[in-house]
C-alpha positions, -999 to 999 in steps of 0.1 A, spaced: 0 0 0 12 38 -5 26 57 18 -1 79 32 12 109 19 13 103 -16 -23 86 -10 -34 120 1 -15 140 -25 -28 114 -56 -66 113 -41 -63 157 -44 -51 154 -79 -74 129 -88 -100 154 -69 -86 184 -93 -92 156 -127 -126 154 -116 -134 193 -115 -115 198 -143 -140 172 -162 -169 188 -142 -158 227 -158 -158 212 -191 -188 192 -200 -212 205 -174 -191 241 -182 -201 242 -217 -240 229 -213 -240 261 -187 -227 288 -217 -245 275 -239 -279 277 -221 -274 316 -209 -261 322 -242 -295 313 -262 -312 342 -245 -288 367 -261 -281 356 -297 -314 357 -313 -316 330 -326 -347 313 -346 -369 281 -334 -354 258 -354 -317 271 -348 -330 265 -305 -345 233 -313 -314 223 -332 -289 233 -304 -313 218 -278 -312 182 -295 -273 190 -297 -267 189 -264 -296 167 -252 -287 134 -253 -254 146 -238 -266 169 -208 -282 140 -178 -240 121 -189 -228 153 -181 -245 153 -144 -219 124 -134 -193 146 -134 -208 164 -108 -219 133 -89 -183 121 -91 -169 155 -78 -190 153 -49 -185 117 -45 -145 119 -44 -147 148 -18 -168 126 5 -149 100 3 -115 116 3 -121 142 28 -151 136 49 -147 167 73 -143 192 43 -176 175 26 -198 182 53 -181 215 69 -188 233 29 -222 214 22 -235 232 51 -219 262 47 -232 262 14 -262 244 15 -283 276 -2 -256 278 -32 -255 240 -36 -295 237 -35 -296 261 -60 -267 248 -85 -281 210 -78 -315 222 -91 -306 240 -118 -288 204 -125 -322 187 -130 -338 213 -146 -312 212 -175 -319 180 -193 -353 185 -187 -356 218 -207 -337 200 -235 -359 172 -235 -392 191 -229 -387 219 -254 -378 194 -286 -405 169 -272 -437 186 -270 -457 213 -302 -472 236 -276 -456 265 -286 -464 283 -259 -448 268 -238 -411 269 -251 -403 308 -242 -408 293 -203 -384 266 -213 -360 286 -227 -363 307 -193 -360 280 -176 -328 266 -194 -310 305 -193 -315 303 -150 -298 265 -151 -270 280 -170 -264 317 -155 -272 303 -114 -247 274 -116 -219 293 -136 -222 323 -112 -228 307 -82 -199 283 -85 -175 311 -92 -191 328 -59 -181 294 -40 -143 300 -56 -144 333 -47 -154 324 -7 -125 294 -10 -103 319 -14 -117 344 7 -119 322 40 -153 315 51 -168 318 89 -167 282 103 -157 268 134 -153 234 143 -152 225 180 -130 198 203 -154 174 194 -157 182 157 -191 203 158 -190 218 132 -208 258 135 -210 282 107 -212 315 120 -220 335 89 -249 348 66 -257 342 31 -256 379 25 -223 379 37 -211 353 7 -220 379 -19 -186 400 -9 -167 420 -42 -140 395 -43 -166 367 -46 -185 389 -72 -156 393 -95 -146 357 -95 -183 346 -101 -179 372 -132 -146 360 -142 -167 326 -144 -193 335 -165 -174 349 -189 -149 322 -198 -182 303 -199 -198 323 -220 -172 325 -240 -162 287 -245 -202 279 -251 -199 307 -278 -167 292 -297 -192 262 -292 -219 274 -317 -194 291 -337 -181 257 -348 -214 241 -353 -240 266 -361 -254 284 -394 -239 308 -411 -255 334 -394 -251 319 -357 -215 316 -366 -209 350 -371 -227 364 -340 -212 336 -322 -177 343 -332 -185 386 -322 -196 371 -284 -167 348 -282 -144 375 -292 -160 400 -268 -158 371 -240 -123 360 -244 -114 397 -238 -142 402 -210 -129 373 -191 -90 383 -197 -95 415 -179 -118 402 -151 -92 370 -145 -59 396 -141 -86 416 -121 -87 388 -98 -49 382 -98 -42 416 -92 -67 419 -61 -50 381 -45 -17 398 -43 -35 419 -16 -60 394 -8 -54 380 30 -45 345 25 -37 311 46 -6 297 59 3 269 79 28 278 105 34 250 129 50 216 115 31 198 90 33 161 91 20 149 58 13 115 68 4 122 103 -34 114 113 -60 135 109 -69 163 132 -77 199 120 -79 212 154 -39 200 159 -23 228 140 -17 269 139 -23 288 111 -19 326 104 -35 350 78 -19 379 58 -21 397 28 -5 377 -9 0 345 15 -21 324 -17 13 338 -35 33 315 -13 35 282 -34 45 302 -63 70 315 -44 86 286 -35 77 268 -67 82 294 -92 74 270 -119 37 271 -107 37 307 -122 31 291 -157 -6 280 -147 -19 314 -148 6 325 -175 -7 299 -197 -44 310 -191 -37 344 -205 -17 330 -234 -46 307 -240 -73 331 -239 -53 355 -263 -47 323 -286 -87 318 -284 -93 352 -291 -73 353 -325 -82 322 -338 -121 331 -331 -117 363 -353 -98 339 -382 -126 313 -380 -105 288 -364 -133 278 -340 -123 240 -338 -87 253 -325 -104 283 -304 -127 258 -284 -97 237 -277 -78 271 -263 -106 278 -245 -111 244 -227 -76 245 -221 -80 280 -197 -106 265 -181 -88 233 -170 -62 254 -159 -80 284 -145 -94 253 -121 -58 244 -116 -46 277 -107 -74 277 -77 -60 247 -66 -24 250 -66 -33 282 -50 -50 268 -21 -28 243 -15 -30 226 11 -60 249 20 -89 230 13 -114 250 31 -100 278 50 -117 295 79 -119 334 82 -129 335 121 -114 301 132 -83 300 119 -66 268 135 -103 253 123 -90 253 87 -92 220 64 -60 211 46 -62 179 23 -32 169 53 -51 171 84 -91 164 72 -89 132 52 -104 96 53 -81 71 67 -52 55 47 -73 26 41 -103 43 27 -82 67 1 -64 36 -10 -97 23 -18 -110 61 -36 -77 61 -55 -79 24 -68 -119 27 -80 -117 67 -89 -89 62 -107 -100 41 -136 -134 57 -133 -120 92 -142 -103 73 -178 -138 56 -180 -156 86 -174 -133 110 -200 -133 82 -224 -175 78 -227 -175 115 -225 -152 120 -255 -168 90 -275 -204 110 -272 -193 143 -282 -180 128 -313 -212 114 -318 -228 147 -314 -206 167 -336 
C-alpha cells in the first residue's frame, strides 16, 4: 500500500481531474444555455442546439456526482463543513442540474408553442445560477469562510448568506461566467449556421477579452487578498486532526507556493496566453482550435485555484486553526487507497464515454 502521503497528495489530484472534467462538460452545457437568450436565434436554430446537447446533458451530471463523491470519500470533514456552509448555493446549483436536461428534453418533445419561451427561461436560469454561483463558491474558498469546528468536531457556521456575496466573490463569479460564456460561444461558432457563426464568433471574441480582464482583475486583487498559511510543523502522513495545528493569515500569502515553486507561475501564464490564442483564432474562424484554447484555460484556470489553495482546502476566516487542509481532514489511509484504486480508472472511463459521445454529437 502507499505511503499515506502520496495517497493523500494522488486522491487531491485525482480530486482536481474530476473538476476539471466537471468545468468542461457540465461548463459548456451552462454557456451554452445563458447564451441562447442573447443571440437571437430562430426556433429551429434552439431546437437544433437543444437536440445538440440533449442526449449529452443528464451524462454530463456524473461529473458532478463524481466531484461530490471523491470529496466525501477523500475528505469527509471538508464535505460536510462546505455542504453546510453552502447548502443555499449548492440547492440552487443542484437544481438547476435537474432542470437542465429537462428543458432539453421538454422543449424538442412537445408542439405547444407556448410553452417553449418558459423553457427557454427556464434553461438560461440552469445555466447563469450554476456558472455564477460556483464562481461565488471560488471566490469564498479563497476568501476564508466563517466556520468553526469545536474539540469534538461540531461543526458551526457563524455567517450569513448575505455575507457570501462579498466584491472578491463577485468578481470571480464574473470572471466565471465569462470564460463560460465565452467557451459555449466558440461552441456554436463551430457548429451553427452561417448566421449563428458570425454572431457567435462577435460574443466569443468579446468574452475571451471580458474574461482576460476580469481574470488579471482577480490576480491583481489576491496579491493583496489576505491568505492562509500553515505555520506549525506539518506532518504529511500524520493522522487527521484539524484542530492540531496553527495557522496565520496575511495579505499575498495564496502567492506563497509560487513563491517557493516558481514553476507554478506558468498555470496562470498559460491562461492568459490561451485566452489570447482563443481570441485570434475566433476572429480567423478557427473555431475548432479556439474551443480547444478555451477548454484549455478553463482546465487550468481550475488548476490555478488549486495550486493556489494548496494545502487549504477549506480555509476558515474567524477560526483560523479550524481550517481543512487535504493533510489534516482526510479519510483514513485505508479508505483513500480504496477512492484512488476505484476513482482512478473511473475518471479514464468517465473522460473516455465522454469524449466518445461528443463525437457522436458533432
Amino acid at each position: 500500500m502507499l505511503d499515506y502521503e502520496i495517497l493523500r497528495l494522488l486522491c487531491w489530484g485525482l480530486l482536481g481531474l474530476f473538476t476539471v472534467g466537471f468545468a468542461l462538460t457540465n461548463g459548456l452545457e451552462m454557456g451554452v444555455t445563458l447564451l441562447l437568450q442573447f443571440l437571437q436565434l430562430s426556433e429551429p436554430q434552439r431546437r437544433q442546439i437543444a437536440a445538440r446537447l440533449a442526449p449529452l446533458s443528464a451524462g454530463n451530471q456524473a461529473w458532478l456526482a463524481a466531484v461530490i463523491a471523491v470529496l466525501y470519500a477523500g475528505w469527509p470533514t471538508v464535505y460536510a463543513v462546505v455542504f453546510s456552509s453552502f447548502q443555499n448555493l449548492f440547492l440552487c446549483v443542484m437544481l438547476a442540474a435537474c432542470i437542465r436536461p429537462l428543458g432539453f428534453y421538454f422543449r424538442n418533445s412537445h408542439d405547444h408553442r407556448e410553452w417553449l419561451p418558459y423553457w427557454d427561461k427556464a434553461l438560461f436560469v440552469s445555466g447563469l445560477l450554476p456558472a455564477a454561483l460556483l464562481g461565488l463558491l471560488a471566490g469564498n474558498l479563497l476568501k476564508g469562510f466563517p466556520f468553526h469546528l469545536s474539540s469534538d468536531m461540531h461543526i458551526a457556521f457563524l455567517g450569513s448568506l448575505a455575507g457570501l456575496f462579498n466584491p472578491f466573490a463577485l468578481l470571480v463569479a464574473a470572471c466565471s461566467v465569462a470564460l463560460l460564456a465565452a467557451y459555449a460561444a466558440a461552441y456554436l461558432q463551430l457548429h451553427g449556421g452561417p448566421d449563428l457563426r458570425l454572431r457567435a464568433k462577435t460574443l466569443a471574441q468579446t468574452a475571451v477579452i471580458l474574461f482576460l480582464v476580469l481574470f488579471g482583475l482577480c490576480g491583481a486583487w489576491i496579491t493583496h487578498l489576505e491568505g492562509y498559511h500553515v505555520t506549525t510543523e506539518i506532518v504529511p502522513d500524520g493522522a487527521s486532526n484539524p484542530l492540531a495545528k496553527f495557522v496565520k493569515r496575511g495579505d499575498g500569502l495564496w502567492l506563497d507556493n509560487y513563491e517557493h515553486e516558481p514553476a507554478l507561475w506558468a498555470l496562470p501564464c498559460l491562461v492568459f496566453l490561451a485566452g489570447i490564442g482563443a481570441w485570434a483564432l475566433c476572429k480567423f474562424d478557427r473555431a475548432y482550435w479556439a474551443m480547444l484554447a478555451l477548454a484549455l484555460a478553463l482546465a487550468l484556470a481550475v488548476l490555478t485555484l488549486g495550486v493556489s489553495m494548496f494545502p487549504f482546502l477549506a480555509p476558515s476566516n474567524i477560526s483560523l486553526n479550524s481550517s481543512l487542509t487535504i493533510w489534516d481532514a482526510s479519510a483514513s489511509r485505508t479508505a483513500l487507497h480504496g477512492l484512488l484504486s476505484f476513482a482512478g480508472p473511473a475518471w479514464l472511463v468517465m473522460a473516455l464515454a465522454t469524449r466518445g459521445l461528443y463525437r457522436i454529437q458533432r
